[in-house]
N, C-alpha and C positions, 0 to 999 in steps of 0.2 A: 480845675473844676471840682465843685465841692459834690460829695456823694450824701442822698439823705437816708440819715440813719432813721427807722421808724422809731424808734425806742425813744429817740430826741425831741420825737415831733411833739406838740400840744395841742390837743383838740379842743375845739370850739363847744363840743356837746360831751355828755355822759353816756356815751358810747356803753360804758363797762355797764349801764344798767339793764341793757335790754336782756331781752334770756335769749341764750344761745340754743337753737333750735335744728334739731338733723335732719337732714334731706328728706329721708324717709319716717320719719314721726306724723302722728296724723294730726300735727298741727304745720305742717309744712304743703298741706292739699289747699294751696291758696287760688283764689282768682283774682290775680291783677289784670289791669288795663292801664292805658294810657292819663297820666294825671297822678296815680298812683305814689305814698309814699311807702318804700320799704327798705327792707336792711337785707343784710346777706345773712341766713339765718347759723353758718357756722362758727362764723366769727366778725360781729358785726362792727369791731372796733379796727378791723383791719379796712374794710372797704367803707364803711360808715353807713348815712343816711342817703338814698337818692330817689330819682325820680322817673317813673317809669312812660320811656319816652316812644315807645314802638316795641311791636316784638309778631310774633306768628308761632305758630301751632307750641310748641313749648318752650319756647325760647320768649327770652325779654332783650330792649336796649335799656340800660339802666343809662342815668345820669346821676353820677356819684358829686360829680362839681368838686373832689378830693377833697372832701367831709372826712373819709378815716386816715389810717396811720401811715397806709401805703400812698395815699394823694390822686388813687386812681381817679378821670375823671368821666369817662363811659365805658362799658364794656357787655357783653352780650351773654347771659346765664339762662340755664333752665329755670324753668320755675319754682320748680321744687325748693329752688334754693334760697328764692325769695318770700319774706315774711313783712305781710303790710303793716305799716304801721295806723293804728284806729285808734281812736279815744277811748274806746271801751277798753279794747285788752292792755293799753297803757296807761287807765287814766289812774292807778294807784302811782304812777314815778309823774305824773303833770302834779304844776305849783297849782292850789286854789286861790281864784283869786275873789 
């Protein structure tokens, strides 16, 4: 049985672009919902991009669909931790087209 190294993996997106944003920073007082796309704001190249599928009072179900390094594919975080992703606050790393 093969073990997966992260370090080997290759992702599909530019992970390393987003900015890496701290729990407690006050761009981390987000409101997601259901639909929602966002990243794990510590390290967003490890869990990647996912979709927020349920959650209740501070807590989220993410679906990661193992978009980052680790391959996670759901898992259940504060919210603080997550950062949505908008057109606005990324649309300097979007292609024009």
């Amino acid at each position: 049985m093969q073990t997966r190294n992260p370090k080997n993996r290759r992702l599909s997106y530019r992970l390393d672009l987003l900015p890496v944003i701290l729990p407690y920073h006050r761009r981390a007082e987000n409101r997601v919902q259901p639909g929602d796309l966002v990243y794990y704001g510590p390290c967003p190249e490890y869990y990647g991009i996912g979709e927020v599928v349920g959650g209740e009072d501070n807590y989220c179900i993410v679906d990661f669909r193992g978009t980052g390094l680790l391959g996670i594919q759901k898992d259940v975080l504060q919210k603080k931790y997550l950062i949505p992703i908008h057109k606005l606050n990324l649309s300097h790393l979007l292609k024009s087209t």
